[in-house]
C-alpha positions as CSV (number, residue, x, y, z in Angstrom):
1,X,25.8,22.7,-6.4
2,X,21.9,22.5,-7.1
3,X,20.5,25.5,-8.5
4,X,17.4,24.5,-10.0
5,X,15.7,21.6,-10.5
6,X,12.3,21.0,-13.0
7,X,10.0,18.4,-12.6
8,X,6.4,17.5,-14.4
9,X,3.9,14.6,-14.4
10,X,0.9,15.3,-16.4
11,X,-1.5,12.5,-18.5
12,X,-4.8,13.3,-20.0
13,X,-7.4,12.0,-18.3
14,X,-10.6,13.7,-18.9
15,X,-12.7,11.6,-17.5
16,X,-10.9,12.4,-14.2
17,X,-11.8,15.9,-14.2
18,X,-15.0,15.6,-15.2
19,X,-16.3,12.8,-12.7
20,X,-18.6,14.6,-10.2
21,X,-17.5,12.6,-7.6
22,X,-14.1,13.8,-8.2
23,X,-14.1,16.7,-6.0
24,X,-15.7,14.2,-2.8
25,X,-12.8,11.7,-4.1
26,X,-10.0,14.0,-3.3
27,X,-9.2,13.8,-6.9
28,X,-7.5,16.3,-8.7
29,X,-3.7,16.4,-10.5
30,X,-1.6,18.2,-7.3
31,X,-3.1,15.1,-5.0
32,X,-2.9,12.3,-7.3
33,X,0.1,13.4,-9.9
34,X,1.9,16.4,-8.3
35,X,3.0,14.7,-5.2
36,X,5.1,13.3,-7.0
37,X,7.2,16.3,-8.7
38,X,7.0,17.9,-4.9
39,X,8.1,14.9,-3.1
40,X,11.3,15.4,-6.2
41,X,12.0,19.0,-5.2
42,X,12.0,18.1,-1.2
43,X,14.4,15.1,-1.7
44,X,16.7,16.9,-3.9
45,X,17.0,19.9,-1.4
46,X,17.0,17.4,1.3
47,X,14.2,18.7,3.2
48,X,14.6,22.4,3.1
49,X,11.8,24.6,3.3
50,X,10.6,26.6,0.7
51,X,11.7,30.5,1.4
52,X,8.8,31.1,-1.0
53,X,5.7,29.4,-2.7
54,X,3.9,31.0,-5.8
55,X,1.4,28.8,-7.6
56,X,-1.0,29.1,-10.6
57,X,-3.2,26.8,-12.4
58,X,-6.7,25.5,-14.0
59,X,-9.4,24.7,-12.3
60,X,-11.9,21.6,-14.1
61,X,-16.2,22.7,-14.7
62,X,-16.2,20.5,-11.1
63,X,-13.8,22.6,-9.1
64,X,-11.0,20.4,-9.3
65,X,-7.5,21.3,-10.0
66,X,-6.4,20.2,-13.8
67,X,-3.4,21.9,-14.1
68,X,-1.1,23.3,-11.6
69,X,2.4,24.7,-11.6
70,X,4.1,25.9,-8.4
71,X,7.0,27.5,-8.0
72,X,9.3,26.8,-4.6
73,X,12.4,29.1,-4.0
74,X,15.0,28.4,-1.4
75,X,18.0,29.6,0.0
76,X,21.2,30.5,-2.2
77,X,19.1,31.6,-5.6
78,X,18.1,27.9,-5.7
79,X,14.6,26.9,-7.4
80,X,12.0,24.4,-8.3
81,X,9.4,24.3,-11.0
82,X,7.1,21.6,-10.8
83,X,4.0,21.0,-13.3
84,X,1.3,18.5,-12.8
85,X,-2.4,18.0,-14.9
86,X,-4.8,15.7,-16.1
87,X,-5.7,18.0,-19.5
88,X,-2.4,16.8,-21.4
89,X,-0.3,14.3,-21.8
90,X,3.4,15.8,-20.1
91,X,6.6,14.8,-20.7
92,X,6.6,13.0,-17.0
93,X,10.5,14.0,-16.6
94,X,12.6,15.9,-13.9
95,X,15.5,17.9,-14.6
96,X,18.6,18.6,-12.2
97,X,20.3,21.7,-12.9
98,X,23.8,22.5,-11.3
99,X,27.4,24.5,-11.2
100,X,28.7,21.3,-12.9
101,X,26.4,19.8,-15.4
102,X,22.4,18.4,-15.8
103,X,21.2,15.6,-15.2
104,X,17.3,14.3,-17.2
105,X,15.3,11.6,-15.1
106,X,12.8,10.2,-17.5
107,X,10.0,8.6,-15.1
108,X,11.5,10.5,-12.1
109,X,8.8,9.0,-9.6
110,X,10.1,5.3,-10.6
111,X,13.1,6.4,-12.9
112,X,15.1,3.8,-14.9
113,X,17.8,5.3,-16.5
114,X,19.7,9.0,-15.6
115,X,21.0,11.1,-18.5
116,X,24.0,13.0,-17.4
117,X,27.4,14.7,-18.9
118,X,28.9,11.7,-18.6
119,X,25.9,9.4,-20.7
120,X,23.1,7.2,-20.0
121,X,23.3,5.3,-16.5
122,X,20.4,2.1,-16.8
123,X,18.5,0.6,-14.1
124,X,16.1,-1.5,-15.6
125,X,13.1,-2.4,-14.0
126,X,11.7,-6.0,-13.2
127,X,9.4,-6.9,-16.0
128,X,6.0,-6.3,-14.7
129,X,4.0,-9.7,-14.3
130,X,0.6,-8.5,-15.5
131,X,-0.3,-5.2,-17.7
132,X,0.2,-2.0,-15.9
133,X,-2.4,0.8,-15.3
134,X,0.6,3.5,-15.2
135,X,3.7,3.9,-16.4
136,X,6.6,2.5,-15.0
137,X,4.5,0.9,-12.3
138,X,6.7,-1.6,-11.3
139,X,9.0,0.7,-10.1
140,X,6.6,0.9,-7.0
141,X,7.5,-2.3,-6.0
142,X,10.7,-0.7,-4.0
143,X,8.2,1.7,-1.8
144,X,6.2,-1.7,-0.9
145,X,9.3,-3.4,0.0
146,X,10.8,-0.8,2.3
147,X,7.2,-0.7,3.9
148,X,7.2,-4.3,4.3
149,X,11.2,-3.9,5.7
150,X,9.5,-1.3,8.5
151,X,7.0,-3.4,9.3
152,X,9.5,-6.5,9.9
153,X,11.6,-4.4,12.2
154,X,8.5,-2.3,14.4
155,X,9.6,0.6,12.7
156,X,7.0,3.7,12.8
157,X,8.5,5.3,10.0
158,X,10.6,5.0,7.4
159,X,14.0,6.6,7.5
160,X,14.3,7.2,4.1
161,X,10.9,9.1,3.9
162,X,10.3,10.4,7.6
163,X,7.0,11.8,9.0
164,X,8.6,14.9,8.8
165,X,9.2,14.5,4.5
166,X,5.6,13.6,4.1
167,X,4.2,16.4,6.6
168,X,6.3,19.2,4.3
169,X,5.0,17.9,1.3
170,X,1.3,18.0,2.6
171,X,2.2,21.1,3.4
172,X,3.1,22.3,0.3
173,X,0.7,20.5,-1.8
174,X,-2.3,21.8,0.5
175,X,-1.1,25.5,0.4
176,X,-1.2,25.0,-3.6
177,X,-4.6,23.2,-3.6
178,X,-5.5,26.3,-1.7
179,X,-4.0,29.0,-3.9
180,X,-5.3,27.7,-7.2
181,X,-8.7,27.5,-5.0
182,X,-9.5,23.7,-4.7
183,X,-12.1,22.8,-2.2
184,X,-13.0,18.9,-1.7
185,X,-16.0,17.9,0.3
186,X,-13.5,17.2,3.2
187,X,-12.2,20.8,3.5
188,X,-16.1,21.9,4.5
189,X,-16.8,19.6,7.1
């Protein structure tokens, strides 16, 4: 069984941070890099909500978040400790911690390779076709394709990541923004 799970995606980026049109942008490190550890923790425990949500974190000269950690517990003592920021460079790893074992996920948001009890599992990615702006990029290629799949078939959503995943994680990211005391442009009009 699950019982706790860490996840963190983090890259300094000052220039990000310090961008005065970052706040009207939307920018900061839960909306563009912490989605990512959230979206983790919600697949994981297969779309249970959160019993409880504590947050904490930095907020830039600009008002926007540069470091954020939240905290998500569920039912049965399980847990989820997610980090994301733009003021240092983060390991950009998940861990899965259970009865039975660990297992690391280098790259979790586009991993490929799994490090369990058992050794190293591979998936190697395609070899990207031109230089990459982020890490494991190419690994985004399987989100496009499932889109594209939808489309082909009038699908409305995607049955791997419903309406209902992304409303919880907006959820969840929005009540952090709100904690830690983000404000875009948006939020005023």
């Amino acid at each position: 069984d699950v019982k706790l799970i860490t996840a963190c995606l983090g890259k300094y980026v000052p220039t990000r941070l310090e961008s005065d049109v970052a706040r009207s942008q939307a920018a900061g490190s839960l909306l563009d890099l912490g989605i990512y550890p959230v979206q983790f923790a919600c697949m994981v425990f297969k779309g249970e909500e959160p019993q409880d949500i504590t947050v904490s974190g930095h907020l830039s000269k600009n008002g926007v978040d540069e470091t954020v950690t939240i905290v998500l517990k569920y039912s049965g003592n399980r847990m989820a400790t997610l980090i994301s920021g733009f003021s240092s460079d983060l390991a950009n790893e998940a861990y899965v911690y259970g009865t039975k074992g660990s297992v690391k996920l280098p790259f979790f948001w586009c991993p490929s390779e799994v490090v369990g009890p058992d050794g190293t599992h591979e998936f190697p990615l395609p070899p990207p076709g031109k230089p990459l702006n982020f890490d494991h990029s190419t690994g985004l290629r399987y989100e496009a394709m499932e889109v594209r799949r939808c489309l082909q078939e009038g699908l409305k959503e995607a049955p791997l990541m419903t309406h209902a995943n992304s409303l919880q994680i907006a959820g969840i990211l929005d009540r952090a923004r709100k904690e830690v005391g983000v404000v875009f442009d948006q939020d005023k009009e």
